[in-house]
N, C-alpha and C positions, 0 to 999 in steps of 0.2 A: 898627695899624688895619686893614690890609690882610688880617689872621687876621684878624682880628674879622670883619671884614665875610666872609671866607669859612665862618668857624664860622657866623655868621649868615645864611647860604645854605645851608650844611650842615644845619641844625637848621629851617629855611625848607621842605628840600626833603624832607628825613625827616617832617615834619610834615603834607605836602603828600600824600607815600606812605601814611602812615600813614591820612590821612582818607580819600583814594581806596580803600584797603583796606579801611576801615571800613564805603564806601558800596557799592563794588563789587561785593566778592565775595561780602557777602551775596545782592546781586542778582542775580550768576552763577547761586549754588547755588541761589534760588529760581529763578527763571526761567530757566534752560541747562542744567541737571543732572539729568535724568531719576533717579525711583528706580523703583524696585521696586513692582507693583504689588501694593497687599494691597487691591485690591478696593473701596478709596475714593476712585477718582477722579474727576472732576468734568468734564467733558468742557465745553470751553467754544465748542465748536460743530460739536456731535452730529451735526447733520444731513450736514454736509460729510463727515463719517468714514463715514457709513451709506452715502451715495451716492460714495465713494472718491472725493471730490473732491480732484483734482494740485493746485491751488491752496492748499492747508491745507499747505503746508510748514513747515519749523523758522521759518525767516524771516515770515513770515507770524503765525506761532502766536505768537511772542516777541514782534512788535512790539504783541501785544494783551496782553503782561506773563503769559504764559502759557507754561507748562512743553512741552517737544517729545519726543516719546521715538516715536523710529522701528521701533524695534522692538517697540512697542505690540501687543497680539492682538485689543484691545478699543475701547483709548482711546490714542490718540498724543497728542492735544492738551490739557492737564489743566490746573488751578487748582492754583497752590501747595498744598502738602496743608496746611499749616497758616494754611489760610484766613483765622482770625480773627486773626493778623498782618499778613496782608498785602493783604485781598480781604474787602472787606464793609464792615460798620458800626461804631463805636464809641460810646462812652456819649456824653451828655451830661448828664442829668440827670435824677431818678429823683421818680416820684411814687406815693405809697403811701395807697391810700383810709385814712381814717380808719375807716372800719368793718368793714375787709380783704377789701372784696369784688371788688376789683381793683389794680393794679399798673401803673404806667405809666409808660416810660422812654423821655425824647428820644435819639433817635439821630442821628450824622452819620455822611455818607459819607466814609470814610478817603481822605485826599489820593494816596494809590499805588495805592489799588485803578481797575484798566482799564475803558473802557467798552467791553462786548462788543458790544451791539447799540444803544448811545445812549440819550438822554433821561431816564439815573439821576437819581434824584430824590437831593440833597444831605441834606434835612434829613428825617427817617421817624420816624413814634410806634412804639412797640411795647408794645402792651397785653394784660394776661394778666387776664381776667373769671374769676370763680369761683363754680361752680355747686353747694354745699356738698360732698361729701366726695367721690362718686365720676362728677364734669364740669368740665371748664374750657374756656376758648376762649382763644388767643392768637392777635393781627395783626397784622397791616402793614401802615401805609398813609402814603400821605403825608402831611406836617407841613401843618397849613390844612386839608385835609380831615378827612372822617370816617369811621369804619366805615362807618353807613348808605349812604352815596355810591359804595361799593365794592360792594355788596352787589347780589347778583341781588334780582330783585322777585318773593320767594317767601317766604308769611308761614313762619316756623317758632314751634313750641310751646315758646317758652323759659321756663326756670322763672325766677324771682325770683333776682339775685346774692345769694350766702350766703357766708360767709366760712365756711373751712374747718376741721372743731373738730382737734384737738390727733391727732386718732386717724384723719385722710382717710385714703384711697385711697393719696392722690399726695403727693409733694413737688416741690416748681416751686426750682431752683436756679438764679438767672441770675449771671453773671458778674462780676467785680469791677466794682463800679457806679461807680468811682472816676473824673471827667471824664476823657477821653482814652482808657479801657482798653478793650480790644477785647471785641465782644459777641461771647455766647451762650447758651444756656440748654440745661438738661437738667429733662425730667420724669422723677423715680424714680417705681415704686411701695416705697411704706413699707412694709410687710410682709418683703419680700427685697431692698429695694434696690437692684430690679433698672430697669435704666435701659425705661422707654418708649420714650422720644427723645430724643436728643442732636445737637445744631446744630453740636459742633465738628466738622464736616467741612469745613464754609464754605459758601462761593457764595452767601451770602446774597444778593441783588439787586432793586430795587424803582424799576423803570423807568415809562415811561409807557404802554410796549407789550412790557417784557422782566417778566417778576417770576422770582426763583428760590430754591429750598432745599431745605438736603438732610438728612435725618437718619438717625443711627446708629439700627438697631433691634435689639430684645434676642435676637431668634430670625430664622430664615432661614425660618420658616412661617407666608408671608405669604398672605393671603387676599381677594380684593376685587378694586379696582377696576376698572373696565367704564365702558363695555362693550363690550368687545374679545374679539379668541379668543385663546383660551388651550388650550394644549394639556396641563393639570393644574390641578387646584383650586387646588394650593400651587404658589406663583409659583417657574418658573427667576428664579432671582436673580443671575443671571450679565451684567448689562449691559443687559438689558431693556428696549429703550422701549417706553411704549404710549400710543396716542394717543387723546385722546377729545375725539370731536367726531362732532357726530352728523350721520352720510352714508346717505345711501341707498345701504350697501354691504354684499352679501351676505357672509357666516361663507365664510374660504378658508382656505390654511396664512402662518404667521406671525404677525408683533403687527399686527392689520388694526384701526382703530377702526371701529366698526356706528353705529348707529343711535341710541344715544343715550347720556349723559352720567351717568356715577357714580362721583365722584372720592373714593371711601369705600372704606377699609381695615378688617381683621382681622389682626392677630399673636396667635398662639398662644407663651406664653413658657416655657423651660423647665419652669418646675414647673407646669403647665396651668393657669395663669391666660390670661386672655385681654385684648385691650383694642381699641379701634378708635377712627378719625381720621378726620375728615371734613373736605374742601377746601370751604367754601362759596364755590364759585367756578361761572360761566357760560360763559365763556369756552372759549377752546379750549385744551387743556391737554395738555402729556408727561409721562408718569411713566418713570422711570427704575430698575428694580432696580440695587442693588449688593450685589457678592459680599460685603461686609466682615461683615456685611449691611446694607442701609440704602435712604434712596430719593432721588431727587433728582425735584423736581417746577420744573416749567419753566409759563409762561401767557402770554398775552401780554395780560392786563390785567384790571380789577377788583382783588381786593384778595387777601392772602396771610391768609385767614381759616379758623382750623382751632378744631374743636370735639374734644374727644380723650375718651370714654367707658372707662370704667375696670370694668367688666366687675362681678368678676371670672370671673363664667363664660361660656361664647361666648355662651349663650343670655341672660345678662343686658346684654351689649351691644348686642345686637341690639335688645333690648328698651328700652334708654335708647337709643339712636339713633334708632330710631321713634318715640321718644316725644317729639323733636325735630322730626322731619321730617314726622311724623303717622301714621298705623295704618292698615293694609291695609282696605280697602273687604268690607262681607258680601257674597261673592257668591252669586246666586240659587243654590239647591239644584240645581234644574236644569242647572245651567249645571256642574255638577261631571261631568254623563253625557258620555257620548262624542260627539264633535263630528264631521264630515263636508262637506269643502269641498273645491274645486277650482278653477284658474284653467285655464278651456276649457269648459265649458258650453256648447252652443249654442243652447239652449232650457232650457224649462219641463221638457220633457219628458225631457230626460238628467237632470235633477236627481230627474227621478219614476221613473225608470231606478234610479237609487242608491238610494231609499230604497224602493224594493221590494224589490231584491235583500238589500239588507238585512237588511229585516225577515224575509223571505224564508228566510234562513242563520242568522236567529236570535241574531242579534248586537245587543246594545241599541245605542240612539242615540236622544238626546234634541234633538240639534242639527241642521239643515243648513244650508248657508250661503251665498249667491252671491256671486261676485265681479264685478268691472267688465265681465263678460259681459253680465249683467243689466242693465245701462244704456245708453239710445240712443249711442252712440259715446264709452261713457265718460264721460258729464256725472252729475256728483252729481245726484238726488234726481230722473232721470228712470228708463223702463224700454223696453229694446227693442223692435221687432217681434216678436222670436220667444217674451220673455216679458212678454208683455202678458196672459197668463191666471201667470201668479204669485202674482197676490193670491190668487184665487179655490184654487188649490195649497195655502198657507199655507193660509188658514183651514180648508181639507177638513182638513189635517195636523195641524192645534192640536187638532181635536176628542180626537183620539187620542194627545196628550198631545207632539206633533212642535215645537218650536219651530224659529225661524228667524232668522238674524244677516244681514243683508246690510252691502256692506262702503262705504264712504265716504273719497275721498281730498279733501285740503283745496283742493286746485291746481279755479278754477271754469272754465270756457271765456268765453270773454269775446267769442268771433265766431260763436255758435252759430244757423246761420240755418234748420236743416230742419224744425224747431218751436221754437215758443213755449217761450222759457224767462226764466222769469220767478227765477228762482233768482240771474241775474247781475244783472239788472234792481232785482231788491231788493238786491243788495250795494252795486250806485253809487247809490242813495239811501240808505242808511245810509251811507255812506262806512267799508264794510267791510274794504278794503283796503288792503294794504302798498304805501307813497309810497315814490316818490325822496328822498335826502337833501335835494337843491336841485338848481334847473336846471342848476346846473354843471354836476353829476356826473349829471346822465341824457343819457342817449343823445337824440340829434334826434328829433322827432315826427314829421317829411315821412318818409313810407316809399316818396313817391316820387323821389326825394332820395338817400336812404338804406336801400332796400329791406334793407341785410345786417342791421342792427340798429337799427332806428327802436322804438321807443317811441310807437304813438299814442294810448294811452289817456290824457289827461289827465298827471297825475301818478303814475300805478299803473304800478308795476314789473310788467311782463310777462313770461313765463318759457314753456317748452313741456314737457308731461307725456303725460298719453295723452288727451286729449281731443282732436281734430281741428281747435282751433282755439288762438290766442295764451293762455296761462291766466294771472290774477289770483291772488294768495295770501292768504286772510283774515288778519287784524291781529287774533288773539283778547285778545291786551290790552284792546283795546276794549269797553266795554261795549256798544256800538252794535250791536259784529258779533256780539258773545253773543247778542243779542236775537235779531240777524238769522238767525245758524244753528239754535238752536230753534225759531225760528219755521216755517222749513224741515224741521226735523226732525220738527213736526208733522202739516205738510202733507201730506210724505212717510208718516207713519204713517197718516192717513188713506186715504189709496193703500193702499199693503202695512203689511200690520199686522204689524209686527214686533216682535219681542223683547228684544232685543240689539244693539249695534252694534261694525262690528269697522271702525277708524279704519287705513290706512296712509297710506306715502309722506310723512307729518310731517315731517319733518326740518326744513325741508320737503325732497322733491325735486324737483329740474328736471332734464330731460336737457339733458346734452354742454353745460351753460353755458359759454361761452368758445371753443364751436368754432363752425366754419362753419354747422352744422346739428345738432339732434336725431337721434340715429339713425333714429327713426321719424317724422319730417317730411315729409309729402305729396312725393314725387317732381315733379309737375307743379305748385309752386310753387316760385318763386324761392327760392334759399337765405338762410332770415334765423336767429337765435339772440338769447339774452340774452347780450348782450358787457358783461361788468363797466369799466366806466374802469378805468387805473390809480391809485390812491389811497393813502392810508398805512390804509385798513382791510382793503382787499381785497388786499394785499399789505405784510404789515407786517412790519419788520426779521428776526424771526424768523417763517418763516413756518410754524414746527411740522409736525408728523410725516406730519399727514396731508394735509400739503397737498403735500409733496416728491412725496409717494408719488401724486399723483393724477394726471392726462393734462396736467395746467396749468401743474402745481404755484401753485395760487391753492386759498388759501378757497374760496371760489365753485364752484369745480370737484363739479358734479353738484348744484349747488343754488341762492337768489338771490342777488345779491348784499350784501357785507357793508354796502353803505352805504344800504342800505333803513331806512325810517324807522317806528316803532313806536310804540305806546303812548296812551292816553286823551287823554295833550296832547304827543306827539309827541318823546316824553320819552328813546327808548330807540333806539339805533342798532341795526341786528339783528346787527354784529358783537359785541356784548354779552350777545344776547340768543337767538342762532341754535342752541344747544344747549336752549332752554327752548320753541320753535314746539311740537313735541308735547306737552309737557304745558302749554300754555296752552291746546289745543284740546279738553285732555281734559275736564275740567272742565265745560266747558261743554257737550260730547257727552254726559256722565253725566247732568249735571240736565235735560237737552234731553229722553234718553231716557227718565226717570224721566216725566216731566210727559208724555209723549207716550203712556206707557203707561198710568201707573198704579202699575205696578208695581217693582222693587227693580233687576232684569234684569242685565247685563253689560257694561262696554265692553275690547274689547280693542284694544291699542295699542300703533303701531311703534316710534315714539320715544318716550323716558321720560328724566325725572330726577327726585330726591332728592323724593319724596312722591306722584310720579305712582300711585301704589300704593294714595292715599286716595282714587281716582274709576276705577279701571282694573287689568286684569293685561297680559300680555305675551305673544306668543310670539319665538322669538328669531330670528326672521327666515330668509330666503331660503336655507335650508339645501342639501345636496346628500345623495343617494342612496350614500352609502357607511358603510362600517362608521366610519372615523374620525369622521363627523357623529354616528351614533349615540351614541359614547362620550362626545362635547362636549355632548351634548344635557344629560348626567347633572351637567358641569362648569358649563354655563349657567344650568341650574335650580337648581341650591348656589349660585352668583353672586344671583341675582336672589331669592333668601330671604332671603340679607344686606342687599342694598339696601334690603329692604321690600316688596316685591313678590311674593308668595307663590303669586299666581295665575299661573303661568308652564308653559310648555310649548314644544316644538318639532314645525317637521310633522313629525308620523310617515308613515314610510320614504319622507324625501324630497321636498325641494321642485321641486329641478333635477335632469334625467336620469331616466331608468328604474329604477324600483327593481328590485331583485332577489329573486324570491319567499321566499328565505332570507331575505334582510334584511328584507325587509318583514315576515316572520313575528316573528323576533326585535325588528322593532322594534316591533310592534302590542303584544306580550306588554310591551315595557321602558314603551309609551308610555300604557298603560293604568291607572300608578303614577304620570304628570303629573298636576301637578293640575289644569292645562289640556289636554285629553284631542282632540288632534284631529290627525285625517289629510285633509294637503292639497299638492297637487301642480299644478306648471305646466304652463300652455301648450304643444302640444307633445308633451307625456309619454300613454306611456300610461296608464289607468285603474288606481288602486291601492289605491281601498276598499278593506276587510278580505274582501271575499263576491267578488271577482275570483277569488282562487286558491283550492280548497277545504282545502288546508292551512293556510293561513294565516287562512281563514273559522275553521276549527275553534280554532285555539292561540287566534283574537281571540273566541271567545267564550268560551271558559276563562278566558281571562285578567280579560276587561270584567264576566264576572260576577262574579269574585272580587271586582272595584275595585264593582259595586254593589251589593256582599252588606257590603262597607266602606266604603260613603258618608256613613252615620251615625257614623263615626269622624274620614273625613276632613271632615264639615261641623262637628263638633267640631274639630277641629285649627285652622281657617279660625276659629271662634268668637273661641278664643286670639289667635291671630293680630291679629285685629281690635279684641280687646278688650283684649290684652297685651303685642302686639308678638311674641310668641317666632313662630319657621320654622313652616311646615308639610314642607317638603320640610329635610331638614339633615344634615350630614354627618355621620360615626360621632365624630369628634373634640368633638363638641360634647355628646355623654353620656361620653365618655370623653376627657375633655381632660388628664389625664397617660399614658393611650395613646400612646408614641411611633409606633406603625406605623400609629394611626386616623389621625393626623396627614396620612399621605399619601394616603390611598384617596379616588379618586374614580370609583370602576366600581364600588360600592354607595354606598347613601345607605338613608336612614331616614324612612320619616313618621311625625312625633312622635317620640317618648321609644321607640316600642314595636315598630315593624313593618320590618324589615330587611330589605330588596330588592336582590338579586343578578345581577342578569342575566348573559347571554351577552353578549361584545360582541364578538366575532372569527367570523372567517367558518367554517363548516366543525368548530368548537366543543360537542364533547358533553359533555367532563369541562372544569367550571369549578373554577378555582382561586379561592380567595377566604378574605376572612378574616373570622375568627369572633370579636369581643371578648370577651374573661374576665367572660361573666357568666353564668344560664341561660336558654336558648335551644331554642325549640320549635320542629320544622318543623310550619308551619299547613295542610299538605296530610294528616299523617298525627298529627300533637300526639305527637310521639314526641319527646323532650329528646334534643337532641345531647350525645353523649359528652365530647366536647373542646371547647373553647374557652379563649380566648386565643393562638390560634394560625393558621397558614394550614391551610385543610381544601381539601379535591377534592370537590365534588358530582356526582353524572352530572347530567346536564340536558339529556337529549331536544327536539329540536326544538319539541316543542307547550308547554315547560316554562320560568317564567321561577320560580326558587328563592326563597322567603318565608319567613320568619323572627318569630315574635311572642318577644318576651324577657318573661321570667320576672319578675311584678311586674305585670305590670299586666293590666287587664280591657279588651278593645275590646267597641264599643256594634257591631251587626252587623244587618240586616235583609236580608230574603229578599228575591234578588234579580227582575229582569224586564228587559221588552223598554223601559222607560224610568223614568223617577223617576214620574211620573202615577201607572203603576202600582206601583212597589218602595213607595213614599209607604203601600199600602194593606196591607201587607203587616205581618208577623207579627216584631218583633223578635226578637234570639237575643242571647248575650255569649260571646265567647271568654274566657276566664280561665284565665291562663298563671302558675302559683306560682313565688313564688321560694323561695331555700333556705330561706326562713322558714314558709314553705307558707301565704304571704297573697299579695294583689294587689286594685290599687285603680285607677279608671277612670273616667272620668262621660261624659255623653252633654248635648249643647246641643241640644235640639228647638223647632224654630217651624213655621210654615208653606210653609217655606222663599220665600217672593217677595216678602211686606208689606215695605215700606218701613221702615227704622229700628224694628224688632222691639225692639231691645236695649233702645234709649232708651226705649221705653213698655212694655218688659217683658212683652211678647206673646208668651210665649217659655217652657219649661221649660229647667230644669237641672238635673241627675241626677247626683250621686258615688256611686260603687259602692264597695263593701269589702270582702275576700272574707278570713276567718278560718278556718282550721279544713274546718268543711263550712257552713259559713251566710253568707251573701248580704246585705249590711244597702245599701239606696238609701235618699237624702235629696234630695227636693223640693224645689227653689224657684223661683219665680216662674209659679206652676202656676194658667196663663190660658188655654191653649189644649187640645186633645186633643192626645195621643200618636199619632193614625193620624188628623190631620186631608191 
């Protein structure tokens, strides 16, 4: 008995080893065993690694069931690599529409997978809608919920669910759907087989305030998201975050997020297909390159909702992605001429300074523009002492064909006592503005009490901007405060009769929120600020990229607070909704302006996202006087053709600092091929119109007359755009998408199909290097066909000279240029026509009046296709309601 009972401990404690082993050292080798990085790791708290935080040790990293690897270069802290064992979701149960126009599978949360930042939701839908052969949408969201409820409150153009015929695009692969098996899913495309996206990386995650994932991609040439700097069109895919969330913060070096929100991809796949993936998300978000290649997207809430366009040419995604999110706005003809603004005016009279000199050196300009100089201390929709003959300016200038943009920030004064302003007065009877969530979370009202951060307006979150007193934030959700800012924007045009409107500071911005004071806060006032409470909005578990990186490390930092309250019936927290303030003001600025004028006109705007493009263009903000801004300017304008936004531009030579008469030449000549055409410079700086230096007067009217002897091409291009979705500005990869070396260029770009634009972008720069695609190709200075191509070539390129290219194939529409479109308008059409090897070429030209309102939709409009055979010339009419030279 005595053996027995020792076999029976023996075989007790064998049994006991054996299970330990079983459980253990699996768990060892996933969590204690560092491998080898191949570029898929999962970083399960980025932030800490970016800011080398001592805290993130082994100990640390492991008790969150998380990998440790010290001698990391990238990523020390990582997610088991095979995620969908050990981290994430697995099936429950599968539901499959009867008419196959969707897919829907219960997920639960695996009992071993760690919570990195709390409030994992246990039970998650995952559904895959299908949009017939080349769209689909797939989500995440919690169990009891629903899509809608996740969703920003931004209509999009969805087509009807279609099930997918035998011969799609795609094939959607999800994972053994068998109860208990661990999820994942892969999009192929059918044709090659070649993976889209693939989830087996892991990190799936679907929190209250955490969401994350990650996917394998087929190529490392990525293109998109914003809006952030980039220092190349095609993404370093080396570890990458980028943060987007829109701040009031000026283009510098590294992953900086700007100004406004575009969580919208491009991959170019080996054999030159293309495809693209949109986050429909508001929130604040990181995106993540990995080297393997792949991406990891991190939120902190809404829903994990992605629409994935299947191309397959670059220009066909662009074109089904817009045609989701809506079509680029006609902008006025006018508004394509060269534009002229500055922040520093002291008068009427420096702005009548500029545009004599101007006209003067014979440089066209069809734009000029004031900024917050023009208003009594800054308040929207007043006007200085010094320009108080303004108006009377403007109309003298319109006679002769001069238009005028003056600029508008959303932030109102709300203490403005040196005149009557009836502008705030109408905002608190409509009840215009952005509320506190509840008394809780607002600050005290007694300022005498509480001078550092009182709150006395009622219930309005107060903030400080540039206006000399506490500023109010409009709520454009509201249908009230729509009312109320056209209403305003009428008034105002009754005043200065303007043309145009150019919108900043959206974000919104507030200065130095969270600190003791505003930089620019009245000295002989007590120090008071907007002090965010602590909350779980305005400091949420994870608090993302860009909020580490800010003076606070808070949301809030340089803006209002996240627990500001929104919406028609108060429906939207602005931590939700804080990426979407600019383009909720846009909309309402466009039809404000349209009703104010009469006319078609322009709004231009700081902050944007995913449709802002159907009321507005861009420029890309508070740039700097050097040669690396110039080169990003060309990488900015390719980003914002993909989002939708076509009307896009950067100041030329320079927002901040001094430009340099060299730079400034080179970048007049580069800035003359935006499609948003304007030179504007800060406070400060010296004067750097084109007509300041006389070499740069000279290169900038060679160059502007070129762009207005080709405005009649590029108001075709814009046609497109509007009515089809494809780029006006786009990169060489996108007529040559199995091009491996167009793939990488972004120091040329192309407007349209046809006009190839080379600039200088280095200092000191005669002989540019650059490349030429294998096709044929005309220099449009001399119509002489280059020799070579397919290859890298040397052009000389003299200082007054930016290098232009028309390819072989196609006819541009051309008119005889002048000192504005008023006049170019009267002038005598011409056509370049560039053969290809076939010795044909074809082109058409879109003509209207360029300003009437919705031209398209009532057909008020010509449209011209050219054909060029042989030696004969064949055009075809249609929709031929107006003259040619009206």
């Amino acid at each position: 008995m005595a053996k027995l009972k020792i076999r029976k401990e023996i075989l007790w404690t064998l049994l006991i080893v054996v299970l330990i082993a079983a459980v253990i050292i699996p768990i060892i080798i996933v969590y204690a065993e560092a491998e080898q990085d191949s570029g898929n790791r999962i970083a399960c708290f980025p932030l800490m690694e970016i800011d080398n935080d001592q805290t993130l040790d082994s100990a640390f990293c492991q008790s969150k069931g998380c990998i440790y690897d010290d001698a990391g270069e990238n990523v020390k802290c990582y997610l088991p690599l095979d995620g969908s064992k050990s981290y994430g979701y697995q099936h429950n149960s599968t539901v499959n529409a009867g008419d196959g126009t969707y897919i829907e599978h219960q997920l639960q949360r695996r009992q071993d997978t760690p919570s990195l930042y709390g409030g994992d939701y246990e039970k998650v839908k995952f559904k895959v809608t299908f949009y017939g052969d080349k769209m689909l949408r797939f989500t995440f969201y919690q169990d009891g919920s629903s899509i809608e409820n996740n969703q920003p409150p931004v209509g999009l153009n969805l087509p009807i669910p279609t099930a997918p015929s035998d011969t799609s695009d795609y094939i959607v692969k999800i994972s053994d759907s068998i109860e208990g098996g661990p999820f994942d899913f892969v999009i192929r495309r059918r044709s090659t087989d070649q993976i889209i996206l693939d989830t087996k990386l892991g990190g799936l995650t679907i929190a209250k305030q955490f969401l994350m994932i990650s996917f394998a991609l087929p190529s490392e040439h990525l293109y998109g998201i914003g809006e952030n700097t980039h220092d190349s069109f095609a993404h370093n895919m080396n570890y990458k975050m980028h943060p987007i969330f829109a701040r009031d913060q000026p283009p510098g070096d590294g992953e900086m997020n700007l100004y406004g929100s575009h969580p919208f991809y491009m991959v170019s796949e080996d054999d030159g297909s293309s495809h693209g993936v949109f986050l429909f998300n508001s929130h604040a978000i990181d995106v993540t390159t990995l080297p393997y290649p792949g991406l990891t997207y991190r939120t902190i809430g809404g829903g994990l909702d992605f629409f994935v366009f299947l191309g397959p040419k670059p220009e066909d995604v662009v074109k089904q992605y817009t045609g989701v999110i809506g079509r680029t706005m006609m902008p006025a003809y006018w508004s394509l001429g060269f534009q002229i603004s500055r922040y520093g005016y002291t008068g009427t009279n420096d702005i009548r300074e500029v545009v004599e000199r101007t006209h003067n050196a014979g440089i066209p300009q069809d734009v000029q523009y004031a900024d917050i100089d023009h208003m009594d201390n800054q308040a929207d929709f007043t006007l200085g002492p010094t320009f108080l003959d303004l108006p009377e300016f403007v109309k003298e200038q319109a006679v002769g064909g001069l238009r005028f943009i003056p600029i508008l920030d959303p932030a109102i004064n709300t203490e403005k006592t040196n005149i009557d302003y009836p502008t705030h007065t109408n905002a608190m009877l409509a009840g215009a503005y952005i509320t506190w969530f509840n008394d809780t979370l607002q600050p005290n009202s007694d300022c005498s009490a509480f001078p550092e951060d009182c709150q006395p307006l009622d219930n309005v979150m107060l903030g400080y901007v540039w206006p000399d007193g506490r500023t109010a934030f409009p709520d454009f959700f509201k249908n009230e405060t729509q009312v109320w800012w056209k209403k305003e924007m009428k008034t105002f045009h009754d005043l200065l009769p303007y043309d145009g409107i150019w919108i900043d500071m959206n974000e919104p911005a507030a200065f130095d929120t969270n600190k003791e004071k505003p930089f620019n806060y009245p000295p002989d006032k007590h120090p008071w600020n907007l002090i965010c409470p602590v909350n779980e909005w305005d400091d949420p578990p994870y608090i993302t990229l860009s909020a580490s990186r800010s003076d606070t490390n808070r949301l809030s930092d340089k803006t209002i607070c996240m627990v500001g309250r929104q919406g028609q019936n108060d429906e939207h927290l602005h931590y939700a909704v804080h990426n979407l303030y600019g383009w909720s003001q846009t909309k309402p600025t466009y039809e404000g302006l349209q009703a104010a004028t009469g006319k078609r006109g322009v709004v231009i705007t700081r902050s944007t996202f995913p449709s802002s493009g159907k009321h507005a263009g861009h420029w890309l903000g508070d740039n700097t006087s050097r040669w690396k801004d110039l080169h990003s300017s060309i990488i900015g304008s390719l980003e914002f053709n993909l989002f939708g936004i076509p009307y896009i531009g950067a100041d030329i030579c320079g927002f901040f600092v001094n430009s340099t008469e060299q730079l400034c030449e080179r970048w007049m000549e580069l800035g003359a091929f935006y499609p948003f055409a304007r030179n504007h410079n800060s406070l400060g700086t010296d004067p750097q119109d084109p007509a300041i230096w006389p070499s740069v007067a000279s290169a900038s009217r060679t160059a502007l007359n070129i762009r207005y002897r080709l405005l009649p091409y590029l108001y075709t291009l814009f046609y497109h755009s509007h009515t089809y979705g494809s780029t006006v500005v786009r990169p060489l990869y996108h007529e040559y998408p199995t091009d491996v070396r167009a793939k990488s260029i972004d120091g040329q770009f192309l407007w349209g199909p046809a006009l190839l634009i080379s600039p200088v972008l280095t200092e000191n720069t005669t002989q540019l290097g650059a490349y030429l695609p294998a096709d044929t190709w005309y220099d449009y200075y001399t119509g002489k066909k280059e020799e070579t191509s397919g290859t890298d070539v040397t052009w000389n390129t003299p200082l007054d000279k930016i290098n232009l290219h028309v390819r072989g194939g196609y006819i541009l529409p051309q008119q005889l240029e002048a000192l504005n479109t008023k006049l170019s308008r009267q002038n005598n059409f011409t056509m370049v026509v560039a053969l290809n090897s076939d010795k044909a070429a074809a082109g058409d030209l879109f003509w209207d009046d360029g300003e009437t309102i919705d031209t398209i939709s009532t057909k008020q409009y010509h449209y011209i296709r050219f054909s060029y055979t042989e030696t004969i010339v064949n055009g075809v009419v249609s929709n031929k309601t107006t003259s040619l030279h009206t």
